[in-house]
C-alpha beads as a LAMMPS data file, in Angstrom:
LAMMPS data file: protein, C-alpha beads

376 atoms
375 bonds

1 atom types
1 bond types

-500.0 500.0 xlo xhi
-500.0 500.0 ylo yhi
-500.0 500.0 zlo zhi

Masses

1 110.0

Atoms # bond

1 1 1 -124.205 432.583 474.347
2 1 1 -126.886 434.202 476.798
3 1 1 -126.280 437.508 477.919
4 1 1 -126.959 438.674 481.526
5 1 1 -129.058 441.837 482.001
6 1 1 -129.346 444.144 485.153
7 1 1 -132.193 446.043 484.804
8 1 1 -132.518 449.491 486.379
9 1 1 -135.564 451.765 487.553
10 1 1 -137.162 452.950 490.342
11 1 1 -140.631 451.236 489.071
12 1 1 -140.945 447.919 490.942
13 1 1 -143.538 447.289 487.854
14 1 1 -141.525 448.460 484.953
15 1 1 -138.290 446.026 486.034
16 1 1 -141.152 443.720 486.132
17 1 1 -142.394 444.769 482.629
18 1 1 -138.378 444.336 481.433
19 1 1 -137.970 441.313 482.655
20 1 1 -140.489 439.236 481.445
21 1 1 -139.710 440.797 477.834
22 1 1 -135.873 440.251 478.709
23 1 1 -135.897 436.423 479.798
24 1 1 -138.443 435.468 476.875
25 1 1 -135.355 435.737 474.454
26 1 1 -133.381 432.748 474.469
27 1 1 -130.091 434.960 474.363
28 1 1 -131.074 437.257 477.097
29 1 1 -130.827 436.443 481.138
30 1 1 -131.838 439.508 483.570
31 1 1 -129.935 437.997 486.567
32 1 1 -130.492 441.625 488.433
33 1 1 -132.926 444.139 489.824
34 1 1 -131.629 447.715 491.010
35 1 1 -134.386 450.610 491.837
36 1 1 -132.038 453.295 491.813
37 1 1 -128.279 454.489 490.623
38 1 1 -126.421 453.657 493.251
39 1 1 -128.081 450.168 493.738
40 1 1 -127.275 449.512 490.133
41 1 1 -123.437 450.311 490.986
42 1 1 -123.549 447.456 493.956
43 1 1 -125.396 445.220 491.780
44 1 1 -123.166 445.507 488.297
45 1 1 -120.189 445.189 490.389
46 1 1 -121.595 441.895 492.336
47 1 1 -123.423 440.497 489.358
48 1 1 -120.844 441.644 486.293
49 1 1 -124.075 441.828 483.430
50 1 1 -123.162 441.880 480.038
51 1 1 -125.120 444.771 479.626
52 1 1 -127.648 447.177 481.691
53 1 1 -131.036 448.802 480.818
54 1 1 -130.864 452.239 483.007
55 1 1 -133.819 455.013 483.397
56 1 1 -132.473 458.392 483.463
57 1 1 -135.003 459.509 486.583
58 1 1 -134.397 458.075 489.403
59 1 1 -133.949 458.894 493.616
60 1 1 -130.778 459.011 495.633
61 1 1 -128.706 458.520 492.601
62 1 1 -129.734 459.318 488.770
63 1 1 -129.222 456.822 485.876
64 1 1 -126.715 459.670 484.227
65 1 1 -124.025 459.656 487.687
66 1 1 -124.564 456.136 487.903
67 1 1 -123.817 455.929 484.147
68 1 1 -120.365 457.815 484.516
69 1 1 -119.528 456.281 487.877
70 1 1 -120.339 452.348 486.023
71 1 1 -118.239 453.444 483.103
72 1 1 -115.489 454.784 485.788
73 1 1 -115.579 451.221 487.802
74 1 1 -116.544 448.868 485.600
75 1 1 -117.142 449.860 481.673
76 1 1 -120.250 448.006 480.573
77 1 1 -122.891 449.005 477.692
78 1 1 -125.875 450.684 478.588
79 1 1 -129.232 451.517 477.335
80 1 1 -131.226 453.967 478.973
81 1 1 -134.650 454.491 478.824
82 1 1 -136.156 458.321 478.284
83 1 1 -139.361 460.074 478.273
84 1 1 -139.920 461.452 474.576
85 1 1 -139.839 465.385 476.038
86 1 1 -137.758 468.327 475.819
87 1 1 -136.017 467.440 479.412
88 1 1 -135.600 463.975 478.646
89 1 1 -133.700 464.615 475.090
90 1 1 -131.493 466.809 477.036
91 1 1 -130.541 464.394 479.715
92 1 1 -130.547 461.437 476.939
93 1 1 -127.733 463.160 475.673
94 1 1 -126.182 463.778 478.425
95 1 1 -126.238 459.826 479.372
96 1 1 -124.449 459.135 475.851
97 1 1 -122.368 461.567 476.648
98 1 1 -121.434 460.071 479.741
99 1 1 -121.006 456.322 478.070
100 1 1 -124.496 455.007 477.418
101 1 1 -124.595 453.198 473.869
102 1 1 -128.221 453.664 472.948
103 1 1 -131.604 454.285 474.427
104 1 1 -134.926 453.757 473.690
105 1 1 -138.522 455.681 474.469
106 1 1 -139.597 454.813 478.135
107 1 1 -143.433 454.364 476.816
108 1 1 -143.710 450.840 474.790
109 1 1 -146.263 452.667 472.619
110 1 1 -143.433 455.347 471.474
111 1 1 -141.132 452.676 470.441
112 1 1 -143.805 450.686 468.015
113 1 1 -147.710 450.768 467.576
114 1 1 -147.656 446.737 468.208
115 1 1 -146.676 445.510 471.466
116 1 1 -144.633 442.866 469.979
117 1 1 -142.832 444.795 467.635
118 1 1 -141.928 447.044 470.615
119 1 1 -140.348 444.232 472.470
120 1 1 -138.996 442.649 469.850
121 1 1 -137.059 445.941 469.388
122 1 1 -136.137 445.840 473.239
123 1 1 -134.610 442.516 473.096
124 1 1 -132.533 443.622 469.432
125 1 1 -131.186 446.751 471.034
126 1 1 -130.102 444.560 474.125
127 1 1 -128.500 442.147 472.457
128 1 1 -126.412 444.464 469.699
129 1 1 -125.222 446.290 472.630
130 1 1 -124.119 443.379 474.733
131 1 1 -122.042 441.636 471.509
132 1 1 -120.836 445.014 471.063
133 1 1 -118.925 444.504 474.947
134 1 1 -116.034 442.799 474.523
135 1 1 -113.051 444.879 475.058
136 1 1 -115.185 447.847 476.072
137 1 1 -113.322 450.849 477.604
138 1 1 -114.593 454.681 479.187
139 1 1 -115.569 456.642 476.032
140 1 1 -112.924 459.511 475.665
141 1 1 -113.481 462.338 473.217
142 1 1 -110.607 464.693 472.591
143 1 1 -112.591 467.548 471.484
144 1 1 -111.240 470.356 468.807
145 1 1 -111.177 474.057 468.974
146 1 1 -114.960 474.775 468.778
147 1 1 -116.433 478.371 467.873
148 1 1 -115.880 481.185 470.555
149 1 1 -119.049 481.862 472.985
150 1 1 -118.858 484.372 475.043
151 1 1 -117.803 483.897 478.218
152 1 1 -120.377 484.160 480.255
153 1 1 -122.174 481.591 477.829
154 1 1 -123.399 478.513 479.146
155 1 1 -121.206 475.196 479.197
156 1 1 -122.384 472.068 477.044
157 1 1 -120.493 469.746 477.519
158 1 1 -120.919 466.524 474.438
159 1 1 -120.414 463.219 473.261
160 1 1 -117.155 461.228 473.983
161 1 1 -116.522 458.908 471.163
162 1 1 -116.053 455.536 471.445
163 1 1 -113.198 453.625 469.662
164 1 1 -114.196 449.861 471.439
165 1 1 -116.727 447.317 469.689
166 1 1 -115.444 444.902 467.347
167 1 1 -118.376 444.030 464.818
168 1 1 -120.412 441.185 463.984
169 1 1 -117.769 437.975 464.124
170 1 1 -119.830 436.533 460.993
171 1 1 -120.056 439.381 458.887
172 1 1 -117.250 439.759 456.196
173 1 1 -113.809 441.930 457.379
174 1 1 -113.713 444.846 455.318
175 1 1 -110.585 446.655 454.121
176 1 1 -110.424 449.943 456.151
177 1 1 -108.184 453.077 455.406
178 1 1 -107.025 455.655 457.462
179 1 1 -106.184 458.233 454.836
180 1 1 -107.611 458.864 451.502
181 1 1 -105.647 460.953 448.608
182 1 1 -107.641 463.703 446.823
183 1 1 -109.833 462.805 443.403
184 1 1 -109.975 465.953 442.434
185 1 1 -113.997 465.394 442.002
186 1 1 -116.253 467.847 442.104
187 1 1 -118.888 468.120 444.473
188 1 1 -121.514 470.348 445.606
189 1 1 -123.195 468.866 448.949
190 1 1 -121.699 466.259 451.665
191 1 1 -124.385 464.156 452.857
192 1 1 -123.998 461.861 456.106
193 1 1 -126.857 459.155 457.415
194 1 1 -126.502 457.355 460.633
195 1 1 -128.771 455.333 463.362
196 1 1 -127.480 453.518 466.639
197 1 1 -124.405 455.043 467.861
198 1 1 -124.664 457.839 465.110
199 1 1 -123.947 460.935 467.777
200 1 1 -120.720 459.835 469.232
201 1 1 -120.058 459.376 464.926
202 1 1 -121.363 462.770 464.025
203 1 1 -119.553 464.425 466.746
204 1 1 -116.616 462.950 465.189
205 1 1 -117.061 463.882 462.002
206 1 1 -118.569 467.444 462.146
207 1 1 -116.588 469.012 465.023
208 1 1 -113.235 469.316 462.919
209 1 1 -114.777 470.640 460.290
210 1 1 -113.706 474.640 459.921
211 1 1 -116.651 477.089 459.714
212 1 1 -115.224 477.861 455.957
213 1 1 -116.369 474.267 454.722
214 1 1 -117.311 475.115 450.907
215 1 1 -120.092 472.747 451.108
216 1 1 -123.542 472.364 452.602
217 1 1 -123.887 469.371 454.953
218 1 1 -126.988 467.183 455.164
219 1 1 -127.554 464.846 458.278
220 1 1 -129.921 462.467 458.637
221 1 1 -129.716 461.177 462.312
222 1 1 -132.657 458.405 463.502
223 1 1 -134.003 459.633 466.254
224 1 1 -137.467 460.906 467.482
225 1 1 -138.874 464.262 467.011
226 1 1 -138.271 466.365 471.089
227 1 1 -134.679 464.695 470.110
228 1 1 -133.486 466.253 467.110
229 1 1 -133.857 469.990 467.982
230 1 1 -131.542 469.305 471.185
231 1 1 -129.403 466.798 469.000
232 1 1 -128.903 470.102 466.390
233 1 1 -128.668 472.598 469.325
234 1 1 -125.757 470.833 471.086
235 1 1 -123.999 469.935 467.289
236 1 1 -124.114 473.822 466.934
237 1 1 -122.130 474.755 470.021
238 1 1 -119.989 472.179 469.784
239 1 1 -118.476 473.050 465.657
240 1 1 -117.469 475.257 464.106
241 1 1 -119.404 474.908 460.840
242 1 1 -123.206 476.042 461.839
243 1 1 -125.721 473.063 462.678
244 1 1 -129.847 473.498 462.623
245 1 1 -132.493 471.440 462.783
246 1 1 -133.738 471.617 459.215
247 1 1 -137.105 473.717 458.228
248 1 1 -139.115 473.845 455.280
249 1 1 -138.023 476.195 452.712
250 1 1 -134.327 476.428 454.249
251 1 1 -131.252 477.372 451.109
252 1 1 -128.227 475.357 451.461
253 1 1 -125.412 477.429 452.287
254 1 1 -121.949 476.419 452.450
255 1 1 -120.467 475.805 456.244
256 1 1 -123.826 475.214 457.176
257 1 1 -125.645 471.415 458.285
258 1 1 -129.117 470.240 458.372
259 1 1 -130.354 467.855 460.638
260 1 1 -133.479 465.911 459.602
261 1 1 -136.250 466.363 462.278
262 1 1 -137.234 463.234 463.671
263 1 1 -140.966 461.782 462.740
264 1 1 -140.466 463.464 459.166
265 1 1 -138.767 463.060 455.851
266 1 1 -136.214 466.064 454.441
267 1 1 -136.062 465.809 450.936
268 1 1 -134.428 468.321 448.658
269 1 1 -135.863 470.109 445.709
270 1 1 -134.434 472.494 442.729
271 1 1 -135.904 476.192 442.871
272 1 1 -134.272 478.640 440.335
273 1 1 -129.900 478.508 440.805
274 1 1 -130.706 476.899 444.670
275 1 1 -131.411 474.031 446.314
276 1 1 -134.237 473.946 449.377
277 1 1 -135.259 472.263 451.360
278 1 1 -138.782 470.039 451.958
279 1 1 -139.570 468.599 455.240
280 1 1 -142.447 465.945 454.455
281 1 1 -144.743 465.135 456.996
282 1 1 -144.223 460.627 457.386
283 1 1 -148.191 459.552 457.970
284 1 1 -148.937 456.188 459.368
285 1 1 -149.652 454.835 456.348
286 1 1 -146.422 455.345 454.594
287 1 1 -144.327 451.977 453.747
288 1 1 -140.753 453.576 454.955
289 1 1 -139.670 451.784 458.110
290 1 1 -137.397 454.860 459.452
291 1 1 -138.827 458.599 459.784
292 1 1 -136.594 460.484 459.322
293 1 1 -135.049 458.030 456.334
294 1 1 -131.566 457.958 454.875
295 1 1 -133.049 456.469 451.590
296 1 1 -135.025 459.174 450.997
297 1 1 -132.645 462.163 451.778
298 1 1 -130.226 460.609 449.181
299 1 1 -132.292 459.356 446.600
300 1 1 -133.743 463.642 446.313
301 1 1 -129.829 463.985 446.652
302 1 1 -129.508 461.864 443.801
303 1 1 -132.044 463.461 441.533
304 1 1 -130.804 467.130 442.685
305 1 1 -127.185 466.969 442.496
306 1 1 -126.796 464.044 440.370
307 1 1 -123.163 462.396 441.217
308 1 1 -122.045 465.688 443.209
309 1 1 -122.373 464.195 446.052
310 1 1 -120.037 462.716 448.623
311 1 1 -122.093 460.019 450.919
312 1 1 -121.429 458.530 454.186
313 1 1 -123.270 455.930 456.465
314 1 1 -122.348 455.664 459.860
315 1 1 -123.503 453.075 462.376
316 1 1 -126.515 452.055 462.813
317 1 1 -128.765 449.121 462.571
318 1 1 -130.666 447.808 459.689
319 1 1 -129.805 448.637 456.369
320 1 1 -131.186 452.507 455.894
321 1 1 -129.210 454.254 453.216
322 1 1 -128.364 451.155 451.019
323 1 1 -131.054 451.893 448.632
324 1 1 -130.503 456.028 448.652
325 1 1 -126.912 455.325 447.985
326 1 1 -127.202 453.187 445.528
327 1 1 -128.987 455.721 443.305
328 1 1 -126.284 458.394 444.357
329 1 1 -123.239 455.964 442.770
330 1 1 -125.551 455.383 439.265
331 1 1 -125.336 459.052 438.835
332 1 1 -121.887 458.890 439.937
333 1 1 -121.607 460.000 443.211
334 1 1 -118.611 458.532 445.629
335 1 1 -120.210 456.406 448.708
336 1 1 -117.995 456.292 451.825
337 1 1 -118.745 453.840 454.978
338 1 1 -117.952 453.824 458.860
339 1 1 -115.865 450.301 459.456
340 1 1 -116.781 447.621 461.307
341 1 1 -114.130 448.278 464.028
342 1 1 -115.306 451.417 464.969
343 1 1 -119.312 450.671 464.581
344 1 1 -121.486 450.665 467.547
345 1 1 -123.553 448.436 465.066
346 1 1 -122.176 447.175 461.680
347 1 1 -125.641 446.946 459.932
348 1 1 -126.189 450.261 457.810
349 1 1 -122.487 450.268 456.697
350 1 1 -122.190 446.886 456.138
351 1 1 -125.284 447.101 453.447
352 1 1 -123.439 449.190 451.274
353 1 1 -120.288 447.365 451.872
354 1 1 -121.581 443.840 450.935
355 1 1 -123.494 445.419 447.790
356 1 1 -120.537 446.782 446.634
357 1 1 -121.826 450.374 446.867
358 1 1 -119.260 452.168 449.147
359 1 1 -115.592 452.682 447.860
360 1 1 -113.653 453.077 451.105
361 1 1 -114.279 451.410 454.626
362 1 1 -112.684 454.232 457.030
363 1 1 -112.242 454.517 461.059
364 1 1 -114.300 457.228 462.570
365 1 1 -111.410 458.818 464.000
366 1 1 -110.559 459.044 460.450
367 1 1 -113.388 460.079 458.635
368 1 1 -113.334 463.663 459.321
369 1 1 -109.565 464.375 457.447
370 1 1 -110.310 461.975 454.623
371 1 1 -113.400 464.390 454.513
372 1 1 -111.663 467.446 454.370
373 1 1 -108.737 465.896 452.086
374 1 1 -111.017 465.024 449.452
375 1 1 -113.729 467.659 449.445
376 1 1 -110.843 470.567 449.912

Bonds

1 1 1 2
2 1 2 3
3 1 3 4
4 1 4 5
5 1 5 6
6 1 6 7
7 1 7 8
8 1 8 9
9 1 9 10
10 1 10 11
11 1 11 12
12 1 12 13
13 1 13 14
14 1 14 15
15 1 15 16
16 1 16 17
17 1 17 18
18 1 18 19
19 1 19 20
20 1 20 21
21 1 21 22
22 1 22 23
23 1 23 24
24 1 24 25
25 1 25 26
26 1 26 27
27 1 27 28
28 1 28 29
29 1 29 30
30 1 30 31
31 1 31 32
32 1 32 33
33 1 33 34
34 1 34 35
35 1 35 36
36 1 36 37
37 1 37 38
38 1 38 39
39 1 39 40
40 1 40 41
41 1 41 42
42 1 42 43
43 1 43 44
44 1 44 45
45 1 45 46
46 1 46 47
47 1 47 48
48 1 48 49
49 1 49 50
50 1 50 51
51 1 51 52
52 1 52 53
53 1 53 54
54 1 54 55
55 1 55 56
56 1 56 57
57 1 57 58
58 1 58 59
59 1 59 60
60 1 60 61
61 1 61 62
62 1 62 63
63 1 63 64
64 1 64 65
65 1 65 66
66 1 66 67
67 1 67 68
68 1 68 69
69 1 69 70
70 1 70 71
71 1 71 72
72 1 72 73
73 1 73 74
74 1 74 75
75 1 75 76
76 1 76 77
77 1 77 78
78 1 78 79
79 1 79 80
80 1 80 81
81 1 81 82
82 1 82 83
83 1 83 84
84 1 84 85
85 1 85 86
86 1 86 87
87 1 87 88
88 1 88 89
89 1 89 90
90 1 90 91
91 1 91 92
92 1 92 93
93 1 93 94
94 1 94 95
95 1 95 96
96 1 96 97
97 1 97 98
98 1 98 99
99 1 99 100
100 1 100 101
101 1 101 102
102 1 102 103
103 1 103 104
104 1 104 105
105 1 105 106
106 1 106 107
107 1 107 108
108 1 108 109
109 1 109 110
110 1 110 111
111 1 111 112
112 1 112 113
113 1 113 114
114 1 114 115
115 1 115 116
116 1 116 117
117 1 117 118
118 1 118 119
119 1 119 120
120 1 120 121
121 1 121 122
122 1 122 123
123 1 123 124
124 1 124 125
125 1 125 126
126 1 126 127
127 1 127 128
128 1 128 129
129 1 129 130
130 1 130 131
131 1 131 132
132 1 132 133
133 1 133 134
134 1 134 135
135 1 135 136
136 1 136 137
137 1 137 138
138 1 138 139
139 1 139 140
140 1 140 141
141 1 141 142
142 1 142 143
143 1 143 144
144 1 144 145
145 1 145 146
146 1 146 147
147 1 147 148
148 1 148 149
149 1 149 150
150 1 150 151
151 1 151 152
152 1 152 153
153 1 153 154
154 1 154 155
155 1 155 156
156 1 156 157
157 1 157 158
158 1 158 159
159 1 159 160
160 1 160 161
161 1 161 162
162 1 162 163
163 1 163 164
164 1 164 165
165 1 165 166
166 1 166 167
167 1 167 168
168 1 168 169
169 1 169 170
170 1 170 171
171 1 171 172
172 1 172 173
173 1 173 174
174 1 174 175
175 1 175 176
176 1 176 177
177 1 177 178
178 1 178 179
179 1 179 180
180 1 180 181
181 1 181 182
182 1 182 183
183 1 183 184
184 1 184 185
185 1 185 186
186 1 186 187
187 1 187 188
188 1 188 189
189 1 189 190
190 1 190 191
191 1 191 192
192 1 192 193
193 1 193 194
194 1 194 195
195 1 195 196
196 1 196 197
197 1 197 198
198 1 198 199
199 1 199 200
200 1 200 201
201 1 201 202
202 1 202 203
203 1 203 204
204 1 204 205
205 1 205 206
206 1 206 207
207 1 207 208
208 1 208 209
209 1 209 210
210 1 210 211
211 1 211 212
212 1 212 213
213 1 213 214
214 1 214 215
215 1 215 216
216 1 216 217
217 1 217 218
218 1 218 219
219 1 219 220
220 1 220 221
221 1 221 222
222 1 222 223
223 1 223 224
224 1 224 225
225 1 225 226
226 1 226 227
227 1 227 228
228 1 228 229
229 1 229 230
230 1 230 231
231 1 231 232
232 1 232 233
233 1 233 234
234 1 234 235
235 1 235 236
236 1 236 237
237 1 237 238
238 1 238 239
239 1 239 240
240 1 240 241
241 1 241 242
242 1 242 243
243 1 243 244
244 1 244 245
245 1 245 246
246 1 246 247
247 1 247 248
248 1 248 249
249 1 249 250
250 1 250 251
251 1 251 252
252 1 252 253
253 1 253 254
254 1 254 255
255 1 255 256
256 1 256 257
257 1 257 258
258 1 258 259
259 1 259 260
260 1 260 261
261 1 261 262
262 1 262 263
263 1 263 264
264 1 264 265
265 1 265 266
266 1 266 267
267 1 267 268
268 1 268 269
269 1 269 270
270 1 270 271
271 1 271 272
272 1 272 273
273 1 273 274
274 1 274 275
275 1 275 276
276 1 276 277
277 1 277 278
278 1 278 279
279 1 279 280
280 1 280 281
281 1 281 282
282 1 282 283
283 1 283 284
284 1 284 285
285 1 285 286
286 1 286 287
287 1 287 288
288 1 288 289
289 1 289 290
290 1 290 291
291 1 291 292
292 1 292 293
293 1 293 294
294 1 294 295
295 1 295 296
296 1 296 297
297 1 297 298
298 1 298 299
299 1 299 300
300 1 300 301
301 1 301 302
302 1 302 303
303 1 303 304
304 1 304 305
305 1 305 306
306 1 306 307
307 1 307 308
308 1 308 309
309 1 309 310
310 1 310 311
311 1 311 312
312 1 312 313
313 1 313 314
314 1 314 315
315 1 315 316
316 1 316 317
317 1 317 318
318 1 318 319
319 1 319 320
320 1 320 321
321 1 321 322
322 1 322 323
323 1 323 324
324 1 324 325
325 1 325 326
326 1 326 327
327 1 327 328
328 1 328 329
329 1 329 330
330 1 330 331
331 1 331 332
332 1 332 333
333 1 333 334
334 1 334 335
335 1 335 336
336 1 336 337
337 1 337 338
338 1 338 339
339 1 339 340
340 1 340 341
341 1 341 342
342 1 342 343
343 1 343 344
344 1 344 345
345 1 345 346
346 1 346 347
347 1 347 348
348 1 348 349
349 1 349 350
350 1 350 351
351 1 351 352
352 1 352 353
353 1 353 354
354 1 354 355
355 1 355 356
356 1 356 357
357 1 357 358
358 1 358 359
359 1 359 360
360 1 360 361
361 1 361 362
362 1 362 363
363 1 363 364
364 1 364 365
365 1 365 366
366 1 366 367
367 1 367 368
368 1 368 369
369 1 369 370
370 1 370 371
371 1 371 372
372 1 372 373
373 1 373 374
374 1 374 375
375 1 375 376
């Protein structure tokens, strides 16, 4: 099957640049141009692509209304392209937030050092998003009772979760549950990894969550650097429980979540009766594919808390968190995964599905009470 692309910026060069990486994959068709939001609403209704690659920055209208007003008309998946700053994180967001699946770092040379690998990457993304389609409907979130702000306090509005996108049609069903009845295990520390599709998940999971949650909660999110303070900011005012962006030397407290900053590794260490936190800085030379990585959280998990751990992988692509997991259920540690129904991309949970390495297969919208059922 070939997939048909409409590719949207204002840059007559950079649809240029798109296309030519677009149409040299043999699954991938860009039968479209549009140089700003409202053109791409004219053109995805005339042209009905599979999926559409949408900068946020853009005149008359910007990729984020033309996002919501796509998703309003005529759901399709998106991925937007951002600039790797402060700004751009924010209004990243706010595209998922509005319906976009993914997005990836306007400048080729943030995505990957080698050109190739960067469109390689391009054309992945494209296609995962496009399979992902079929049957896709406007996100809707039905958000919880969140902490009080004061009223005067600014509105942030957040991710709408998405219960659409079937996965892979060759990978193997899994048996998903939509409850879970207590263990009675002990535990000391949830822990929660995730890639494409991970903030709609995370949202999910983390906003019912009351602020007395008698754990600490580690989250390890990939996703650039200017990204993850924002990502953490946003988490905060949106649960109860209290979200940061981790820091070196931070003590796990119960109630409380640490994000992994992007471009570095957060590893946990053993100092007296606490646990704190490292944040590692990931050189060039280092043979770990993701920065931060879910391998590495869990596998410090593993030697710090032994099986007192409950982990989760959430969407994503690749297989991130296989490894790290593995060494949490040898120490005896209970391994939970996102199912394929409810994936944005059934890589990461489907590794620890197919190895055997994850116990339950549960729904997103489910996640969060099996959660609180069996760590009460």
């Amino acid at each position: 099957m070939v997939f048909k692309v409409l590719v949207v910026d204002d840059s007559t060069f950079y649809r240029r640049r798109v296309k030519e990486i677009l149409d040299g994959d043999r699954e991938l068709e860009v039968v479209g141009e549009a140089r700003n939001g409202r053109d791409a609403l004219e053109k995805a209704e005339a042209l009905k692509p599979d999926v559409i690659t949408m900068d946020v920055e853009m005149p008359v209208m910007d990729g984020i209304s033309a996002v919501k007003a796509i998703m309003d008309k005529r759901p399709t998946p998106i991925l937007m392209f951002s600039s790797l700053t402060h700004h751009g994180a924010q209004a990243t967001l706010d595209a998922l937030e509005a319906g976009a699946l993914d997005f990836l770092p306007k400048k080729f040379e943030d995505i990957a050092q080698d050109r190739k690998d960067a469109s390689r990457l391009l054309c992945t993304k494209v296609r995962l998003i496009a399979r992902r389609g079929i049957g896709l409907k406007r996100p809707s979130f039905r958000s919880t009772e969140a902490r009080k702000l004061p009223d005067n306090a600014p509105k942030q509005a957040f991710f709408k979760t998405s219960g659409l996108l079937s996965g892979y049609k060759d990978a193997a069903k899994q048996p998903t549950v939509s409850s879970v009845r207590a263990t009675g295990k002990h535990y000391k520390c949830l822990a929660i990894g995730a890639s494409t599709g991970g903030p709609v998940a995370l949202q999910k999971v983390l906003s019912p969550l009351p602020a007395e949650f008698p754990y600490p909660i580690l989250l390890v999110q990939h996703m650039p650097g200017t990204f993850t303070t924002a990502f953490a900011q946003r988490l905060d005012t949106n649960c109860k429980i209290r979200v940061k962006e981790a820091e070196h030397g931070d003590i796990l407290k119960p109630g409380h979540a640490y994000l992994a900053p992007g471009g570095k590794q957060m590893l946990l260490e053993t100092i007296g009766a606490n646990k704190r936190i490292a944040i590692v800085d990931a050189s060039a030379s280092d043979k770990v594919n993701y920065k931060p990585s879910v391998d590495l959280t869990f596998s410090s998990l593993a030697k710090a808390y032994g099986g007192d751990v409950l982990g989760i992988i959430l969407t994503g692509m690749g297989a991130d968190g296989r490894e790290g997991c593995r060494m949490l259920k040898e120490k005896g540690a209970t391994i939970w995964a996102q199912d394929q129904d409810s994936c944005v991309v059934y890589g990461m949970p489907q590794a620890v599905a197919v190895a055997n390495i994850s116990s339950k297969n549960i729904n997103i919208d489910d996640m969060s009470s099996c959660v609180q059922t069996e760590m009460r």
